[in-house]
C-alpha positions in Angstrom: 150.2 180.6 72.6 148.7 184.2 71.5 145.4 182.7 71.8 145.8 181.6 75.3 147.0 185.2 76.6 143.9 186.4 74.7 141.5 183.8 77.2 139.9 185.5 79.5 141.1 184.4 83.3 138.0 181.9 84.1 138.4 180.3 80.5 141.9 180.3 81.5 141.1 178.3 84.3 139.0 176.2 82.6 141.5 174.7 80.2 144.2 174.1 82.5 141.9 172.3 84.4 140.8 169.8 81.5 144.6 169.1 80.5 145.1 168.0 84.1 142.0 165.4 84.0 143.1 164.0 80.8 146.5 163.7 81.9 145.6 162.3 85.2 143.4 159.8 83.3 146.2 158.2 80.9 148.4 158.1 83.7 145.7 156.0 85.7 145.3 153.8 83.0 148.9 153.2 82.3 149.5 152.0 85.7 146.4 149.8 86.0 147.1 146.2 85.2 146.1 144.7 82.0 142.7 143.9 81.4 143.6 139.5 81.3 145.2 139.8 84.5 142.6 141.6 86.5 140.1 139.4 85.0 142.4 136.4 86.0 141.4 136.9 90.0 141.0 133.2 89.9 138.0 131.3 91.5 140.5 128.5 93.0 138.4 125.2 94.1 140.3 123.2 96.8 140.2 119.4 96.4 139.8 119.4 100.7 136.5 117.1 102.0 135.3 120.5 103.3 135.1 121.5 99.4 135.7 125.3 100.9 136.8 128.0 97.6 139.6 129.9 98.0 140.4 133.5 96.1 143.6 134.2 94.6 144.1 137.6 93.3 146.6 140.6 93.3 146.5 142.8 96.5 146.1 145.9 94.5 143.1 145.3 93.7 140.4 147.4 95.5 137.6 145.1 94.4 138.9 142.1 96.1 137.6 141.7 99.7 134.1 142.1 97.9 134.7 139.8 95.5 136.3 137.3 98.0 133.0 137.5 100.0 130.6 136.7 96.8 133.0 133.8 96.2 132.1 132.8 99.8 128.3 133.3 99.5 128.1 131.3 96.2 130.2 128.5 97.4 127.8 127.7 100.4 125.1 126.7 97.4 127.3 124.7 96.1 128.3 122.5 98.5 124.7 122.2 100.2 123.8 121.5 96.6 126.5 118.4 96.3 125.5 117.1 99.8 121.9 117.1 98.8 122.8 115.0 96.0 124.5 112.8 97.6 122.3 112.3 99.9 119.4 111.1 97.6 122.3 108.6 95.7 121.9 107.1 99.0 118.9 107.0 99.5 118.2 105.8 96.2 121.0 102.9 96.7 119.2 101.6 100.0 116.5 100.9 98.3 114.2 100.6 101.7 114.4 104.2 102.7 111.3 106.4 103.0 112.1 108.7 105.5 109.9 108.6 109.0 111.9 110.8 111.5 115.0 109.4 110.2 113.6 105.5 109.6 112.5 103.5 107.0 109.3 102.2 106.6 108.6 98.5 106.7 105.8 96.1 105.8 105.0 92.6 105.5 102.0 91.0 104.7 101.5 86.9 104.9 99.7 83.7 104.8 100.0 80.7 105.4 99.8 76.9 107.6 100.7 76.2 111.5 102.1 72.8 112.3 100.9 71.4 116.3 103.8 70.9 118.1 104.5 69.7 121.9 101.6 69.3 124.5 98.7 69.5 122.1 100.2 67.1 120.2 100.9 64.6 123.4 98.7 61.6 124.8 100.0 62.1 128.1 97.8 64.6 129.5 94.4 63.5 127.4 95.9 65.0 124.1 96.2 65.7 121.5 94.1 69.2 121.6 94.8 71.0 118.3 95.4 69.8 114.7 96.7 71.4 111.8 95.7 74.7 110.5 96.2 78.2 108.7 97.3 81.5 109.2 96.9 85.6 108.0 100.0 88.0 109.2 100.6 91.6 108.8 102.8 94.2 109.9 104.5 97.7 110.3 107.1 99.2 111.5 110.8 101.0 110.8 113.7 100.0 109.4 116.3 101.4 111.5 119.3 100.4 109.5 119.5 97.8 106.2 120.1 95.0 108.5 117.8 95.7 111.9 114.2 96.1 111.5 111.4 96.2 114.1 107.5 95.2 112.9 104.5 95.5 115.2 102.9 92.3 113.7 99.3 91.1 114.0 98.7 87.5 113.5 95.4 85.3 113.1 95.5 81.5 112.9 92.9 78.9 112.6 93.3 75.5 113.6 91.0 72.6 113.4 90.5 70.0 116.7 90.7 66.6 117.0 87.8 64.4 116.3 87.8 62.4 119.6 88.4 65.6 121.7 85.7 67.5 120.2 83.1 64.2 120.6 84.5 64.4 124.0 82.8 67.9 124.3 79.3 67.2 122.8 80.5 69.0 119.7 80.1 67.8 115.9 82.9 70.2 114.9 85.1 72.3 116.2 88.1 74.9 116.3 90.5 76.8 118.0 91.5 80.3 116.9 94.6 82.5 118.4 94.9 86.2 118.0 98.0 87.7 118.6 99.8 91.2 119.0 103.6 91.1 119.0 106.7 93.5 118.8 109.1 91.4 116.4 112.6 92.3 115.1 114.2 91.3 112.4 117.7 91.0 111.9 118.8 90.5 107.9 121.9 88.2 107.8 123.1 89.5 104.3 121.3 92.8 103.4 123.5 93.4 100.4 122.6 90.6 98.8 119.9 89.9 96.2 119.3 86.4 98.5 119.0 86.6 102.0 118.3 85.1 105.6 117.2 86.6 108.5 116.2 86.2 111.9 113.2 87.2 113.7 111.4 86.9 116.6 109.8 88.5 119.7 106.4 88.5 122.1 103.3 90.2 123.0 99.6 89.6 123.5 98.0 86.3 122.6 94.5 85.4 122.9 93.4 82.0 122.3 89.7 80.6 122.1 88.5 76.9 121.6 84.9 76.1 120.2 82.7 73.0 120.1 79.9 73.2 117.2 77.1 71.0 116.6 75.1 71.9 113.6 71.5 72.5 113.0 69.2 73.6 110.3 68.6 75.7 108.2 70.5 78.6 106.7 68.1 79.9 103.7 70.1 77.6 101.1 68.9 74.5 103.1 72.1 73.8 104.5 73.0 73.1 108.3 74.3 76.4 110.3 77.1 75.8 113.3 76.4 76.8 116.5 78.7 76.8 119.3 77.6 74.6 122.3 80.9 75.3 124.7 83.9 77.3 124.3 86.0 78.7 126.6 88.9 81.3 126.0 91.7 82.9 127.5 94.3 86.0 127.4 97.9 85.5 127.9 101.4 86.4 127.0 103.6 84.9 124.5 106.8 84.5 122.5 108.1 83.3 119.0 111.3 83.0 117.3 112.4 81.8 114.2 114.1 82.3 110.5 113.3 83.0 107.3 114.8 83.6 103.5 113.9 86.3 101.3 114.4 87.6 97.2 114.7 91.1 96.4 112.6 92.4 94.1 112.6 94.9 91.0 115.7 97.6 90.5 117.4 97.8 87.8 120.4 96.4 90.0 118.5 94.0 92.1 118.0 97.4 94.9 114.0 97.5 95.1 112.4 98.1 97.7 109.8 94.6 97.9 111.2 91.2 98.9 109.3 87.6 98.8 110.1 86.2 101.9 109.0 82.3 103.4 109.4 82.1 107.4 109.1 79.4 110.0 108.5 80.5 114.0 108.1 78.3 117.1 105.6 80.0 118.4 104.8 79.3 122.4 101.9 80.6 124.1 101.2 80.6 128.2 97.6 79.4 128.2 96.0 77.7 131.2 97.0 75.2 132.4 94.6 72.0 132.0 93.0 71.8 135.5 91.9 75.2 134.9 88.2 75.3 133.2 89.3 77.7 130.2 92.9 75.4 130.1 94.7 72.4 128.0 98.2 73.5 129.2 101.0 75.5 127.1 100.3 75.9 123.4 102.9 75.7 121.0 103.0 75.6 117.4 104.8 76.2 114.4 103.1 79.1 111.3 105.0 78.7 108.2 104.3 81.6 106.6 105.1 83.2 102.7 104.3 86.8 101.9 106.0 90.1 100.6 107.7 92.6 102.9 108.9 95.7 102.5 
């Protein structure tokens, strides 16, 4: 203690103020909580579908509004993270999905025979008009769901005429050819399974021309050339409706995206009727087509 009388007044000052911090300190310390409980402010994960995070810690603490609202902030992440996952899970489960403002892609691409059905087939009014034939299909649309579907679908078929119709015309050969643009849904019965049926149908544009050929020589191989001595055509509306099975293809779980399909359609057309010069009455047929869709 003789030492401190000795200290001049500013040292003086100087100590005393020194003792205080360090006292100040230790008491500070000894009243803080221990260092594994203020690292236990717990990050607390609710099992709720809304996934929110809640913060649990002691209401001593200074730090925790701060560190409640960097809980918040990396929590948002998290769940946009999860949803985004789940997301593509579906996407990946449906197999079909490629997104066009919310929709699926879909495709199908054909070929095929058409079967004369009805008036070209009958006697009655100077038949029969058309025989048997082939056809060439394509489409595109969106799947809207797994089980509806909507296709824009262009379709080409060729069909042969009957000899005595076409001698009729002053024609060696002959054929009638139908062009047709149609809106068609399709409705898949059992979209889960690796087998399905569906329905289909719909209408559109139709055009429909009929030719009579006699043929003449010479191409430059020698052989005879058609030419087309009458024909007369016509543009019309039109309707078809039908079924079809299908396979699913590829997956690892039988969930690709590519299905064989095989489809029959009545297909009725509105043409002339036959006391009009480009006319043989309604056309109606019946494509059997096989293909691969989408």
């Amino acid at each position: 203690m003789s030492s401190f009388r000795w200290m001049s007044p500013m040292r003086r000052v100087s100590f005393l103020w020194v003792i205080a911090a360090v006292a100040a300190a230790s008491a500070s310390a000894q009243s803080s909580p221990s260092p594994n409980r203020s690292g236990s402010a717990l990050f607390m994960a609710g099992e709720s579908s809304s996934n929110e995070f809640h913060f649990a810690s002691d209401d001593g603490l200074s730090g925790a509004p701060a560190l409640s609202s960097a809980a918040a902030l990396l929590a948002k992440p998290a769940v946009g993270a999860s949803g985004g996952g789940a997301g593509q899970a579906d996407e990946g489960g449906r197999g079909w999905k490629h997104s066009l403002f919310g929709h699926g892609f879909a495709m199908d691409l054909g070929a095929g025979f058409n079967a004369p059905i009805g008036n070209d087939t009958s006697s009655a009014y100077g038949g029969p008009f058309i025989t048997w034939g082939g056809n060439l299909t394509a489409g595109a649309g969106l799947h809207f769901s797994r089980r509806l579907s909507l296709l824009g679908e262009f379709q080409y078929m060729d069909n042969k005429l009957p000899g005595a119709f076409i001698a009729e015309a002053g024609g060696q050969t002959g054929n009638a050819h139908i062009v047709s643009i149609t809106a068609d849904p399709v409705v898949d019965l059992f979209p889960k399974l690796k087998n399905g049926i569906y329905l289909t149908g719909g209408g559109g544009y139709y055009h429909k021309s009929t030719n009579f050929n006699v043929v003449e020589c010479c191409d430059e191989f020698g052989g005879g050339v058609p030419v087309t001595v009458n024909s007369f055509s016509s543009d019309q509306l039109g309707g078809n409706i039908g079924f079809g099975i299908s396979r699913r293809l590829g997956g690892v779980y039988g969930d690709g995206t590519m299905k064989l399909f095989g489809e029959a359609r009545y297909t009725y057309i509105n043409t002339p009727k036959i006391t009009e010069t480009n006319g043989l009455g309604r056309t109606e047929l019946i494509p059997v087509t096989f293909g691969v869709r989408w």
